[in-house]
C-alpha positions as CSV (number, residue, x, y, z in Angstrom):
1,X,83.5,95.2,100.6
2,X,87.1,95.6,101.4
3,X,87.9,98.7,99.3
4,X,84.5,100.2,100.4
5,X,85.5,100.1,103.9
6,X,89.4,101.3,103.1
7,X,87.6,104.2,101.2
8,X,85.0,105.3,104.3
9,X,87.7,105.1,107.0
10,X,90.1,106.8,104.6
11,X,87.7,109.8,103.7
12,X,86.4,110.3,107.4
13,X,89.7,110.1,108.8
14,X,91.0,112.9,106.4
15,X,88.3,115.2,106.8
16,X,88.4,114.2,110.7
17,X,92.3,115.1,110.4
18,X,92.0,118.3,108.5
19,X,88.7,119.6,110.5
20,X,90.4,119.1,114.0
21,X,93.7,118.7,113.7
22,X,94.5,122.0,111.3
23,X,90.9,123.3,111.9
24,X,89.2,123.8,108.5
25,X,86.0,124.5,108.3
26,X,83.6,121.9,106.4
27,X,87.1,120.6,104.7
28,X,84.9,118.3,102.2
29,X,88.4,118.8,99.3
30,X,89.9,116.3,101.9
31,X,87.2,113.4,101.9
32,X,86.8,113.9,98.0
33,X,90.0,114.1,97.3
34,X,90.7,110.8,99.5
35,X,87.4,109.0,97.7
36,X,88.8,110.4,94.5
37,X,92.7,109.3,94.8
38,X,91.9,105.6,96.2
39,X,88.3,104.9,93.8
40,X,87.6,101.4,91.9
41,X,89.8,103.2,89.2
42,X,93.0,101.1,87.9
43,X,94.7,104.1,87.3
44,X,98.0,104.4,89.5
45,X,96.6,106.2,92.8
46,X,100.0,108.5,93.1
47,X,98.9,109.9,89.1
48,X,95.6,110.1,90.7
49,X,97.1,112.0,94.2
50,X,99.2,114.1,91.9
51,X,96.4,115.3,89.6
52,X,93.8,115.9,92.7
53,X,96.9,117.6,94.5
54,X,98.0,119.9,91.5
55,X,94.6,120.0,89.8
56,X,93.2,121.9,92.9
57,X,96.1,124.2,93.4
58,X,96.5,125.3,89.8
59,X,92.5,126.1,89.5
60,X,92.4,128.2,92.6
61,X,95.7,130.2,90.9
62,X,94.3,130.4,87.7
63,X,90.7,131.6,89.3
64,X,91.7,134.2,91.4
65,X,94.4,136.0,89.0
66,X,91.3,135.9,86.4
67,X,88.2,137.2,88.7
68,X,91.4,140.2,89.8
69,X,91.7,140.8,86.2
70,X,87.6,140.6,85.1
71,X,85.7,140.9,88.3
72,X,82.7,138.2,89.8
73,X,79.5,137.2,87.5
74,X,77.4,134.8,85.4
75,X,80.0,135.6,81.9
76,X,83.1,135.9,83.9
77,X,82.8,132.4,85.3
78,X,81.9,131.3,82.0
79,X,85.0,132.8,80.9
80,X,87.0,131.3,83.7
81,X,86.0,127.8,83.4
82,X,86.2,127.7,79.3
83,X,90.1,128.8,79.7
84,X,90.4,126.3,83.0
85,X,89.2,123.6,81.4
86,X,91.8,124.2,77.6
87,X,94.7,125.0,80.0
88,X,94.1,122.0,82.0
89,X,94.3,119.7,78.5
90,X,96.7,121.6,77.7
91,X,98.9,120.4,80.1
92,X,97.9,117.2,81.2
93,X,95.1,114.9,79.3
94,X,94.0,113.5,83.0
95,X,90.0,113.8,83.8
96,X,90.7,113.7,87.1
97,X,93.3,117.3,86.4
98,X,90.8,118.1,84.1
99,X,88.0,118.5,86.5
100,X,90.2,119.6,89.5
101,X,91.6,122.3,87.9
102,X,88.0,123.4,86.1
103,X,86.1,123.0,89.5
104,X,88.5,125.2,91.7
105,X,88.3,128.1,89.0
106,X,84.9,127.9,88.9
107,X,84.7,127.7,92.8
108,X,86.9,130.7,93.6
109,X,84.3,133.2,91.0
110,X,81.2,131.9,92.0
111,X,81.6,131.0,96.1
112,X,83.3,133.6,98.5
113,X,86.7,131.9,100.2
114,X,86.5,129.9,102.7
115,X,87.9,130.7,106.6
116,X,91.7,130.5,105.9
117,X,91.4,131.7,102.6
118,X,90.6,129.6,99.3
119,X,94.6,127.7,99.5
120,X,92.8,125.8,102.5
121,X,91.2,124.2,99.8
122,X,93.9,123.0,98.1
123,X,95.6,122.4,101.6
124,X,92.4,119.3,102.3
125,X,93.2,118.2,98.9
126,X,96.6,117.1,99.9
127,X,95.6,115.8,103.5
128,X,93.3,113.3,101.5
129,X,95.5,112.5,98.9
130,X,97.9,111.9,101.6
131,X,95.8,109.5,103.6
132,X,94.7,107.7,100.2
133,X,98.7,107.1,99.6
134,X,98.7,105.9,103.9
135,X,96.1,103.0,103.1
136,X,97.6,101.9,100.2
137,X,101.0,101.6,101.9
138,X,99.6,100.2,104.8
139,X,96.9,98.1,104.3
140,X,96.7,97.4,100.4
141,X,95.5,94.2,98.5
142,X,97.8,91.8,96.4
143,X,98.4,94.1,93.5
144,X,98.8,90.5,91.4
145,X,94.9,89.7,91.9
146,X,93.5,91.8,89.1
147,X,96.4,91.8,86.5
148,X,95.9,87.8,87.3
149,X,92.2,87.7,86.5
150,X,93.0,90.1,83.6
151,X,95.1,87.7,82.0
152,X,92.8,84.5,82.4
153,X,90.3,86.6,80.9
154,X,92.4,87.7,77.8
155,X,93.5,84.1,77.4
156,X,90.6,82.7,77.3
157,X,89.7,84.6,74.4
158,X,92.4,83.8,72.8
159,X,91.8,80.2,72.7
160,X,88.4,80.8,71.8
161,X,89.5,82.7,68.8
162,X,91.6,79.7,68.2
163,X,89.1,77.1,68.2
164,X,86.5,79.2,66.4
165,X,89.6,78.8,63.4
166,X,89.4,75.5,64.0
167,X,86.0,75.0,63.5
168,X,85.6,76.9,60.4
169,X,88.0,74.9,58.8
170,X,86.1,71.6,59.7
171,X,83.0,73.8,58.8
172,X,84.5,75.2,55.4
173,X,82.6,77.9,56.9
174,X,84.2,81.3,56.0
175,X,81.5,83.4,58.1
176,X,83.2,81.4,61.4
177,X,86.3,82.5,60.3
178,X,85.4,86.2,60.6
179,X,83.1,85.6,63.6
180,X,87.0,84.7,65.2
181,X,88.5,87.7,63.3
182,X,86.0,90.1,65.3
183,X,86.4,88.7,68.6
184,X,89.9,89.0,68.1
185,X,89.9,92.7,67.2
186,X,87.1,93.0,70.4
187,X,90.3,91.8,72.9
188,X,91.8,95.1,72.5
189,X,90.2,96.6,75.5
190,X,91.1,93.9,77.7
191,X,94.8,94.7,76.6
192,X,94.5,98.2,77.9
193,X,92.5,97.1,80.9
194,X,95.5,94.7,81.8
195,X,98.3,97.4,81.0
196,X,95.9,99.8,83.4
197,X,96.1,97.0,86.0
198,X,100.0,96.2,85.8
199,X,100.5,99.7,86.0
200,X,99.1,100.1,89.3
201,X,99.9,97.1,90.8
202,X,103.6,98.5,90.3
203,X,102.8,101.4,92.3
204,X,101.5,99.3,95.0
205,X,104.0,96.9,94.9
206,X,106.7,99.5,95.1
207,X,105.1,101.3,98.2
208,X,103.5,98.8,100.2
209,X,106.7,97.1,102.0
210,X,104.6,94.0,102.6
211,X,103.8,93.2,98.3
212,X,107.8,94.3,96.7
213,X,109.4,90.7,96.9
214,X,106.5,90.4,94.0
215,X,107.7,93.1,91.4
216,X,109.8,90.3,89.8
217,X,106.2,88.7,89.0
218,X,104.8,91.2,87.9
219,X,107.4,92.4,85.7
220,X,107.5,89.1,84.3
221,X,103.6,89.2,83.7
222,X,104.6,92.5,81.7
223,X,106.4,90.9,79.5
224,X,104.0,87.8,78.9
225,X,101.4,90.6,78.0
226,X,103.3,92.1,75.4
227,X,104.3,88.9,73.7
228,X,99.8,87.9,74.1
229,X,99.4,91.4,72.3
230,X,101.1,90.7,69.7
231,X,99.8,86.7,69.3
232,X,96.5,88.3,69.3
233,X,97.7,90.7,66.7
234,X,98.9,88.4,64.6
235,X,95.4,86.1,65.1
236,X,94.1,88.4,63.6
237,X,95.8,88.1,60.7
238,X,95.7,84.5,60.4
239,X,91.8,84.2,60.7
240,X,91.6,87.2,57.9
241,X,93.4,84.9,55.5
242,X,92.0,82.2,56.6
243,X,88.8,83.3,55.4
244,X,90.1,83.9,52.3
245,X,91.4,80.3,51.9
246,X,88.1,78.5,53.2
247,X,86.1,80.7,50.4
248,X,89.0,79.9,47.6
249,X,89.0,75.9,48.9
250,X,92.9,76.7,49.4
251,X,93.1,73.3,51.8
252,X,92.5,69.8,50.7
253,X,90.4,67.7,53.3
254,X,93.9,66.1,55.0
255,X,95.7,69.6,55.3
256,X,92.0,71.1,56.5
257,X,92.1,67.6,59.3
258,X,95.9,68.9,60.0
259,X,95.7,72.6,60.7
260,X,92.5,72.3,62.6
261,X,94.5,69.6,64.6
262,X,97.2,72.6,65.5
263,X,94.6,75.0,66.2
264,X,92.9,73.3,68.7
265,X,96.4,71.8,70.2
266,X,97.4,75.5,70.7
267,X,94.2,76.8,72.2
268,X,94.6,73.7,74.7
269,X,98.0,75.1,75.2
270,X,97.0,78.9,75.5
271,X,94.6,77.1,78.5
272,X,97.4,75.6,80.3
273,X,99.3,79.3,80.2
274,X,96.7,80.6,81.2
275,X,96.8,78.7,84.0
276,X,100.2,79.6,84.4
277,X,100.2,83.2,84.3
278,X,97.2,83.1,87.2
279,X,97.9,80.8,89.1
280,X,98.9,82.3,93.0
281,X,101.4,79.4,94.2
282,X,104.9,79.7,92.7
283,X,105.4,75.6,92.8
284,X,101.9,75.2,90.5
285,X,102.9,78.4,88.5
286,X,106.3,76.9,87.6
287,X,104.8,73.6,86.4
288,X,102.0,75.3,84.3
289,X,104.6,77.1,82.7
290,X,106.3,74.2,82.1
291,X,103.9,72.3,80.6
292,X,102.7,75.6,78.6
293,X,106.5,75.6,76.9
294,X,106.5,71.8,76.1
295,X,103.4,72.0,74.1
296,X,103.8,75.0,72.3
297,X,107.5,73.9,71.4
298,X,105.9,70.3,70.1
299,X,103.4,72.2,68.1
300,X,105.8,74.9,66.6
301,X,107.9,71.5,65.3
302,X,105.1,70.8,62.8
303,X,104.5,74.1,61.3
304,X,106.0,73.5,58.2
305,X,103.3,73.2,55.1
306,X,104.9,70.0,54.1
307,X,104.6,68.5,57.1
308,X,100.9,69.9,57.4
309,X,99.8,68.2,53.6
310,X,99.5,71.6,52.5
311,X,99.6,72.1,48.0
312,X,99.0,75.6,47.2
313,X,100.4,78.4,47.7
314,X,97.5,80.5,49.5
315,X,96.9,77.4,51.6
316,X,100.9,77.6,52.7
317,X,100.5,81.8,53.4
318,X,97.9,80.2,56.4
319,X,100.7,78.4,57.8
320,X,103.3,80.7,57.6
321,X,101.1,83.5,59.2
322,X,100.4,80.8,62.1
323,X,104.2,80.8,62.6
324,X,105.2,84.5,64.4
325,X,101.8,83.7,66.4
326,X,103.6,80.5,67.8
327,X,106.9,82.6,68.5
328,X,104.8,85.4,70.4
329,X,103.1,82.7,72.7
330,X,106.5,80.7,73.3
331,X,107.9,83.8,73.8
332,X,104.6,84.5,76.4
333,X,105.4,81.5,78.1
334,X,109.2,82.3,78.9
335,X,110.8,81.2,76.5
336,X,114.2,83.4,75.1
337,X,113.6,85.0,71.5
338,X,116.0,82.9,70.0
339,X,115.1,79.8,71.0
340,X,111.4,80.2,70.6
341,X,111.8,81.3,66.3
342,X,114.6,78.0,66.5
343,X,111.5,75.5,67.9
344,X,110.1,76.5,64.4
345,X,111.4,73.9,61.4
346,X,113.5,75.4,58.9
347,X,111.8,76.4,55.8
């Protein structure tokens, strides 16, 4: 409801500003542009601005000097918007440029300019992209909500990919152990949804006055992600192989009993950082994070296939792929590079 309202007042008031105050005529470029700029997109809103902005601009150039050069019709418009639409990914791979850029062209050979001439058009572009910029300076949202639910999200899968391991193993069921291999490769779209979300909640956080004390947080959170890419990366890895040990019967019963143990001890721990990395009070975040550290650094002790009852050699190649996947998740948790590959015993 919130962003619906911020979007109604923002396009009205733009189009209201543009109409009256510079007095367009029917300056719809301003309320799209305004919808367009602020959206339910996680896209950075200044890219978004900057494409509308530019997009706009550029097509109405590139429209004009080609209708002087080939005249008004049916073929030249098809022309026009064929070589709008390659120029535009040309040089930017934006949709939003994209269709700006395509949609002015087209505009300018098919509709006669409006009152002003056809710049006014680019003119309202920029009023709404301005006011779009105005809201999310003035009244925006706690850019750490969505990375936050992001993150509890790709977590969770995480541990579910950890425990589906787990169960396999009990199972010695090597069809469980790919079911976990898939839903690991399937997390890759939350990665890029959470990098989409970071990304703008940077923006907001550097223009909004109100939200910058929190670009340490979110910097932080940055970090935490990269270091979750690459433990779900590397989980990915370990349930591949682990499918190949289940269907060679790699594991005697105790090592099986043992490994399944630190598989499900982790994904506990993955839970608590989870909690951690979402959780809104700096006090509860601390201790989460705490906690996280101190169980992942008494699990990373016992990853050593001696310790883990572990005989053959393929059964050992399971442990020592479960071992970068521990440093990535210390390292997720805050712990320093160094220290989180010295928690590991010596081999």
């Amino acid at each position: 409801m919130v962003p619906a309202v911020q979007m109604t007042v923002c396009a009205v008031g733009a189009y209201a500003f543009a109409e009256h105050i510079l007095g367009h005529t029917g300056p719809l470029f301003a309320a799209t542009s305004s919808l367009i700029a602020l959206g339910f997109s996680r896209d950075p809103r200044l890219r978004r601005v900057m494409e509308v902005g530019l997009g706009c601009t550029l097509g109405i150039v590139v429209g004009d000097l080609l209708v002087h050069w080939l005249g008004s019709g049916v073929w030249q418009a098809a022309v026009v918007l064929l070589f709008s639409i390659l120029l535009a990914r040309f040089l930017d791979s934006g949709t939003i440029f994209t269709t700006q850029l395509g949609l002015q062209s087209l505009l300018v050979v098919l509709l006669p300019a409006p009152p002003g001439g056809p710049f006014t058009r680019s003119l309202d572009a920029v009023v709404g992209g301005v006011f779009a910029l105005l809201v999310t300076v003035l009244v925006p949202k706690d850019p750490r909500l969505e990375p936050r639910q992001d993150v509890r999200k790709l977590l969770h899968e995480l541990a579910e990919v950890l425990r589906e391991c787990a169960d396999a193993m009990i199972d010695s069921d090597s069809t469980l152990a790919w079911h976990a291999l898939v839903r690991g490769r399937s997390c890759q779209p939350l990665v890029d949804r959470m990098r989409q979300s970071l990304r703008a909640a940077g923006e907001v956080a550097t223009l909004a006055p109100a939200y910058r004390k929190h670009r340490d947080e979110l910097n932080a959170m940055e970090a935490s992600l990269d270091s979750i890419d690459l433990a779900l990366r590397n989980s990915r890895v370990f349930a591949r192989r682990l499918t190949s040990a289940i269907n060679h019967t790699a594991l005697t019963d105790e090592a099986t009993d043992n490994i399944s143990g630190v598989l499900r001890d982790t994904a506990a721990a993955v839970d608590e950082l989870s909690l951690g990395l979402a959780e809104v009070h700096d006090g509860a975040r601390r201790a989460h994070m705490r906690v996280a550290r101190q169980d992942l650094a008494d699990i990373a002790i016992r990853l050593h296939p001696k310790l883990l009852s572990v005989e053959k050699l393929e059964g050992e190649t399971v442990v020592m792929l479960f071992r970068p996947l521990m440093v990535d998740l210390l390292e997720a948790a805050g712990m320093e590079p160094a220290e989180a590959r010295d928690a590991l015993p010596p081999l």
